[in-house]
Backbone as JSON, one array per atom type, in Angstrom:
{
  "sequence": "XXXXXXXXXXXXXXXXXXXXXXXXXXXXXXXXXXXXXXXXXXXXXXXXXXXXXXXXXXXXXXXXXXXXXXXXXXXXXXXXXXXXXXXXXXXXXXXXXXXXXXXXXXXXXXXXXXXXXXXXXXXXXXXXXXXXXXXXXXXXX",
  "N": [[0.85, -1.16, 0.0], [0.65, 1.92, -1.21], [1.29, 5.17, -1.21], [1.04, 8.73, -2.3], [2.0, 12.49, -1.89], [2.0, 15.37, -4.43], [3.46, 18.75, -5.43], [2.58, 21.77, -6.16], [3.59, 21.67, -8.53], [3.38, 19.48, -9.77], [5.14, 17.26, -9.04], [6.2, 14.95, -7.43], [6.82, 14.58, -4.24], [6.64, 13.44, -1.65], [6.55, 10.08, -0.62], [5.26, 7.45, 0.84], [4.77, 4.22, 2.39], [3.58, 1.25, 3.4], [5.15, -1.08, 4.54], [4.8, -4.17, 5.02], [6.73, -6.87, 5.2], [9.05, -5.83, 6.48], [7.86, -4.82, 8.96], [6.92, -1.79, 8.38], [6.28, 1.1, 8.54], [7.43, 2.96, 6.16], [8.83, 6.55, 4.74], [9.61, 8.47, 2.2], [10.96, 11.1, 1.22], [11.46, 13.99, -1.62], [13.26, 16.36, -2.83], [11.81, 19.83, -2.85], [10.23, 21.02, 0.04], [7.51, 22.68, 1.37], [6.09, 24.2, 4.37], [3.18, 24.11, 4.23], [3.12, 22.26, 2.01], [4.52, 19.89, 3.82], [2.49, 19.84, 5.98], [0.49, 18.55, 4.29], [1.65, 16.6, 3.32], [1.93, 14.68, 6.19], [-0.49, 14.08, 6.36], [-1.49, 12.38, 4.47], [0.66, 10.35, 5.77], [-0.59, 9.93, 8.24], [-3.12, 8.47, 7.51], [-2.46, 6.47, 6.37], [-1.22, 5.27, 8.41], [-2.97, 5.12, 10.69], [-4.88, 3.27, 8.78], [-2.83, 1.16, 9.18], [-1.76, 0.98, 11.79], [0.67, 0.37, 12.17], [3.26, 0.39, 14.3], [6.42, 1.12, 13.64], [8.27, 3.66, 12.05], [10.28, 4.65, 9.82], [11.46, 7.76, 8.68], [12.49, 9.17, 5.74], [14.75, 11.94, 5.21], [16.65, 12.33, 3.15], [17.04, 12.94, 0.42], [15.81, 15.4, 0.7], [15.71, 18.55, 0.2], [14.44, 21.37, 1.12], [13.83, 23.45, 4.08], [12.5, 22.15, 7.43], [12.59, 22.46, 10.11], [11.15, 24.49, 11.87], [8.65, 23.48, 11.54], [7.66, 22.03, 13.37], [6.58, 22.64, 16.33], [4.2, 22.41, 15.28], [3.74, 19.44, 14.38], [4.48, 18.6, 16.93], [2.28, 19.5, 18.13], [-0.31, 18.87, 16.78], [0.36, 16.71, 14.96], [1.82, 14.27, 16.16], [-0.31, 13.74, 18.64], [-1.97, 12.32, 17.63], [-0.55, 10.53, 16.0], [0.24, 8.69, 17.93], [-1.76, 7.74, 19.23], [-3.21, 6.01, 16.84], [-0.96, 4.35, 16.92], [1.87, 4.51, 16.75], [5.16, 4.04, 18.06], [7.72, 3.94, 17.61], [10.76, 5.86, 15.82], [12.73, 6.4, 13.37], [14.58, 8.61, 12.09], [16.55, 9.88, 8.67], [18.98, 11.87, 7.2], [20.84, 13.55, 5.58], [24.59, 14.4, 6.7], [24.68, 17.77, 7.8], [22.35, 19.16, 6.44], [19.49, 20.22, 6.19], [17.41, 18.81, 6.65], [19.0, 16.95, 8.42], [19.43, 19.01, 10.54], [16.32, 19.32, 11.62], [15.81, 16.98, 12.46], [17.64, 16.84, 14.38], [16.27, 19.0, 16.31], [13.81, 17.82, 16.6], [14.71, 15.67, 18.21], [15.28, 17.04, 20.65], [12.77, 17.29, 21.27], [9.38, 17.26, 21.87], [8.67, 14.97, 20.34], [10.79, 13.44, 20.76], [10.46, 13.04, 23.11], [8.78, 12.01, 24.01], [8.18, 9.49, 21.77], [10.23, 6.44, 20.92], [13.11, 7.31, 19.79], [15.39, 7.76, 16.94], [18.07, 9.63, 14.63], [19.64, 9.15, 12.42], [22.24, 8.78, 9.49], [21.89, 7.19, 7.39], [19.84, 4.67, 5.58], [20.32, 1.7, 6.18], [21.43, 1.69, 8.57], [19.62, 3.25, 10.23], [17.3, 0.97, 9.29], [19.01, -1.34, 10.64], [18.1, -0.25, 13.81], [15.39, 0.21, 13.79], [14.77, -2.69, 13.14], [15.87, -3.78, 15.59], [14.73, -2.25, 17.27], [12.24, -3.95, 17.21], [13.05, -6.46, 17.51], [13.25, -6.29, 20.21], [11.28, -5.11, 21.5], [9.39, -7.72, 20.73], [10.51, -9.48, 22.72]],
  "CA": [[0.0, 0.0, 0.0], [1.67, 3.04, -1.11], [0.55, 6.86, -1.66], [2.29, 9.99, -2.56], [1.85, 13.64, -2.56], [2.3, 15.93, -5.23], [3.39, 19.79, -4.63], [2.09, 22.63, -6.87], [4.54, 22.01, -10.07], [2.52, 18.11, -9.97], [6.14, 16.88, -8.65], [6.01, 13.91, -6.13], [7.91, 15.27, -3.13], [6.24, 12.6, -0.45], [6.1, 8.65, -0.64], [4.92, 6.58, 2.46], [3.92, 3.1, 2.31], [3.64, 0.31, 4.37], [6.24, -2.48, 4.03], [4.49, -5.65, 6.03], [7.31, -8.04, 5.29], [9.82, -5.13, 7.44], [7.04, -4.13, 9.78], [7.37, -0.36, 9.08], [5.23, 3.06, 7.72], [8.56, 3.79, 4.76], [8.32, 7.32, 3.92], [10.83, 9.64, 1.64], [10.47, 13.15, 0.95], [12.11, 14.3, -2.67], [13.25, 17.82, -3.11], [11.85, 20.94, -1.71], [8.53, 20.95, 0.46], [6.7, 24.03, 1.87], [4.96, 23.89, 5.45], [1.98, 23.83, 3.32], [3.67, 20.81, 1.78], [4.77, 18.85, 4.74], [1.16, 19.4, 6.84], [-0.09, 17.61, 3.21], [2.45, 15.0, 3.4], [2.04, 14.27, 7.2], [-2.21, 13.46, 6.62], [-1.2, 11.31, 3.99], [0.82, 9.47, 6.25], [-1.53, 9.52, 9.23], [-4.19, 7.78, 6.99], [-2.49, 5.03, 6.29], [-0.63, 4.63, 10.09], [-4.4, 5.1, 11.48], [-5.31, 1.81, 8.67], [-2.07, -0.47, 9.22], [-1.51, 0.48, 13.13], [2.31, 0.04, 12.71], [4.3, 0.84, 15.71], [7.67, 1.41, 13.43], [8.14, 4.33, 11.04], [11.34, 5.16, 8.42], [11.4, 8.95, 7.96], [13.71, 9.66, 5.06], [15.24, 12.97, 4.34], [18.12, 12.2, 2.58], [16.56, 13.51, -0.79], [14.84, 16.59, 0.95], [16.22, 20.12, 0.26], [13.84, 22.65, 2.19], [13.87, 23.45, 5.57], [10.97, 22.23, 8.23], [12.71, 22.4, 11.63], [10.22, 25.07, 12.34], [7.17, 22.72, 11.68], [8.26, 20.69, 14.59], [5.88, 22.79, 17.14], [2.83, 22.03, 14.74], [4.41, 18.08, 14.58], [4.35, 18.14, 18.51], [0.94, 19.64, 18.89], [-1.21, 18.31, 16.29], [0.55, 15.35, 14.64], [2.02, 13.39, 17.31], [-0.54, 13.03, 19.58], [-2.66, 11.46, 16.74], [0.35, 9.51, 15.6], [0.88, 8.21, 18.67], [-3.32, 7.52, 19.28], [-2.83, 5.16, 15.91], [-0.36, 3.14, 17.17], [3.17, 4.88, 16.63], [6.12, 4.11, 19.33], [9.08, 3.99, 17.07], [10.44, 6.75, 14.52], [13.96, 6.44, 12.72], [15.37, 9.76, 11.44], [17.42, 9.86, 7.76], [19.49, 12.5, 6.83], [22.57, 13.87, 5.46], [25.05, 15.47, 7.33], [25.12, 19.31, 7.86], [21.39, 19.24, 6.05], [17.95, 20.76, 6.77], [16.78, 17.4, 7.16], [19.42, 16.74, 9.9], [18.45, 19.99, 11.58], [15.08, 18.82, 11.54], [16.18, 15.59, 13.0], [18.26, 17.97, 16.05], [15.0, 19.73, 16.38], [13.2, 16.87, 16.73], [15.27, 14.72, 18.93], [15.05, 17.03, 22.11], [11.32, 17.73, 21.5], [8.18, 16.19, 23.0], [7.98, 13.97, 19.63], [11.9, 12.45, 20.96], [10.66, 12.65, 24.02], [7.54, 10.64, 23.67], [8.81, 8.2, 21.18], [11.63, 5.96, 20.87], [13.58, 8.47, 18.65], [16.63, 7.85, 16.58], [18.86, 9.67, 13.93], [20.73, 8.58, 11.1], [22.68, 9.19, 8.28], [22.02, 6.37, 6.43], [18.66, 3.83, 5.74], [20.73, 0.62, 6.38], [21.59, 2.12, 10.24], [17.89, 3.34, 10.73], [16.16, -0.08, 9.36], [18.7, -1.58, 11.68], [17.79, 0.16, 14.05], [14.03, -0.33, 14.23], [14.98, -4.15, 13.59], [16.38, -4.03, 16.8], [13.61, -2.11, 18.53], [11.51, -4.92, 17.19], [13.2, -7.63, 18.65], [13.36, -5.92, 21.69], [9.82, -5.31, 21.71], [8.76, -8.94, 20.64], [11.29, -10.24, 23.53]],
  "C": [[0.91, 1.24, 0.0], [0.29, 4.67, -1.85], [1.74, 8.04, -1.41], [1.56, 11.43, -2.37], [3.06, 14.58, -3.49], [2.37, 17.98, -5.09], [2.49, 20.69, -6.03], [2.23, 22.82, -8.55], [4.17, 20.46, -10.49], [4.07, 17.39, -9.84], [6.01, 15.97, -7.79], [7.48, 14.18, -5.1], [7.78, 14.32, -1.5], [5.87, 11.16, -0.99], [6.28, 7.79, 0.24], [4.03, 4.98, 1.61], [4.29, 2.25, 3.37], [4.49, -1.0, 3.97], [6.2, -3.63, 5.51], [5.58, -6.69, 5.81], [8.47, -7.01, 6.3], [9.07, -5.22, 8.68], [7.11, -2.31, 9.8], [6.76, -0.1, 8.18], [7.2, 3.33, 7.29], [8.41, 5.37, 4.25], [9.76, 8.17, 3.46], [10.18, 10.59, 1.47], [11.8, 13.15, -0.1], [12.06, 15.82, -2.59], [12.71, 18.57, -2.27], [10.25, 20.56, -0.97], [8.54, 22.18, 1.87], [6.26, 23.3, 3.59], [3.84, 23.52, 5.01], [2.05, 22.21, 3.1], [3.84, 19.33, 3.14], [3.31, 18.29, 5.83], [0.48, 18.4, 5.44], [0.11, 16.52, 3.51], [2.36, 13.99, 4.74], [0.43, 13.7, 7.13], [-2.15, 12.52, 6.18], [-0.82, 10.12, 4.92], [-0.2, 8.76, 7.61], [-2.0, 8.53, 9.04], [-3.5, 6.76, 7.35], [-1.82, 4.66, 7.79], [-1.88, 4.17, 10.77], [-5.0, 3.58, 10.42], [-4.49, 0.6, 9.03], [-2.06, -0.43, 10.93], [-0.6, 0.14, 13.75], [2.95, 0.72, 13.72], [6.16, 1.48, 14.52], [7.13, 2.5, 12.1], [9.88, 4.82, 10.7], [10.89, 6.52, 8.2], [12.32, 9.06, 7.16], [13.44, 10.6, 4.48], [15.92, 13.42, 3.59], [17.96, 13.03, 1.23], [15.58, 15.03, -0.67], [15.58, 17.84, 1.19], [15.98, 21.33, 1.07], [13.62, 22.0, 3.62], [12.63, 23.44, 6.47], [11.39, 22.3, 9.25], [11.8, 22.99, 12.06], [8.56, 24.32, 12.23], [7.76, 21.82, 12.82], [6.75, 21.53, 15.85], [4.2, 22.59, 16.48], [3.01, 20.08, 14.7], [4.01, 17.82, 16.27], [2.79, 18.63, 18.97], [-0.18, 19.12, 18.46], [-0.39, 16.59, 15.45], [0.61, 14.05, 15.61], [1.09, 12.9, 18.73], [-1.89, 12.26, 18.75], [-1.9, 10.32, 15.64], [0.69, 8.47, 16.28], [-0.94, 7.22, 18.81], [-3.31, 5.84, 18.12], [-1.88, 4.02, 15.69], [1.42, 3.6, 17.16], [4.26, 4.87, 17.55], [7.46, 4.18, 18.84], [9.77, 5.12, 15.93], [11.95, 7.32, 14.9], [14.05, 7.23, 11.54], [16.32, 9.74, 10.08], [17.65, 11.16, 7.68], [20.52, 12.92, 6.67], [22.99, 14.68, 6.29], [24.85, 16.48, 7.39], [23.59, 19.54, 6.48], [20.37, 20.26, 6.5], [17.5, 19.81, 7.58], [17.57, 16.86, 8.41], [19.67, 17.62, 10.64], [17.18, 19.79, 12.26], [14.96, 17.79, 12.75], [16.69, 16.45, 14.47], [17.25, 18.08, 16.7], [14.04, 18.62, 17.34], [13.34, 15.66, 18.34], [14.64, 15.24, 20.89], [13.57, 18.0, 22.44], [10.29, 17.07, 22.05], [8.24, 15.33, 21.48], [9.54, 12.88, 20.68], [11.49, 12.59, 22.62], [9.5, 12.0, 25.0], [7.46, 9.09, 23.19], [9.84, 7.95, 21.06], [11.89, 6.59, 19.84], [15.16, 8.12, 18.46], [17.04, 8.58, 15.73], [19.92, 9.18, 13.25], [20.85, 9.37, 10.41], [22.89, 8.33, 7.24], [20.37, 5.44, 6.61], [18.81, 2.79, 6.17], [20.87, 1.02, 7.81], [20.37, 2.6, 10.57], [16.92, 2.0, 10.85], [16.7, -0.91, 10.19], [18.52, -1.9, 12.68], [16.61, -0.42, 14.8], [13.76, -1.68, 14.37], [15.21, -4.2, 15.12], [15.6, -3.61, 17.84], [12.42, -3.48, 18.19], [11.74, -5.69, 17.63], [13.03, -7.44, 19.75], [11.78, -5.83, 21.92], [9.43, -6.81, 22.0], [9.34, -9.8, 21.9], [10.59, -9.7, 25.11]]
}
């Protein structure tokens, strides 16, 4: 099950899906995305967290140019406590070094979302997935 949004220039800048043989909500972000953009991209994902119910989520920014650190106090007041409602306890950070996206990730870490959910950062998808592998065993154990 996968879904995307598209920004103003009909560009796909958001793709979340659910990957049941991992256990994890997958999502990338391509290129630039607006506040506008990211509250889009974050309903998207809701939906489908609120139909699968997964506990693990993959954020990747690695491919994301514009800057959202400042959506982080709309993230902590309206996302997260309907992310969390849906089932969400895990949520592994991508981004490149010296980025937006690993500003974002900073931002993030010592906020009520990192300090709600098990919260990691990376700089790579292979050290995030894992990562959440490892909170899964630990969970299932």
């Amino acid at each position: 099950m996968q879904r995307e949004a598209k920004n103003s220039f009909d560009r796909v800048y958001y793709v979340v899906e659910h990957n049941p043989e991992l256990n994890i909500i997958d999502t990338k972000w391509y290129g630039y995305a607006s506040q506008n953009d990211l509250r889009k991209a974050c309903e998207i994902g809701l939906e489908l967290l609120e139909q699968t119910k997964c506990p693990y989520k993959l954020n990747d920014n690695s491919e994301l140019t514009g800057p959202w650190a400042d959506a982080v106090a709309w993230l902590e007041k309206d996302w997260l406590p309907r992310a969390m409602q849906a089932g969400l306890r895990y949520l592994a950070h991508v981004a490149h070094e010296h980025s937006y996206g690993e500003t974002a990730g900073q931002v993030m870490q010592v906020s009520k979302i990192g300090r709600q959910l098990e919260f990691c950062a990376f700089n790579s998808r292979p050290e995030a997935l894992a990562w959440l592998k490892a909170c899964q065993l630990k969970a299932n154990n």
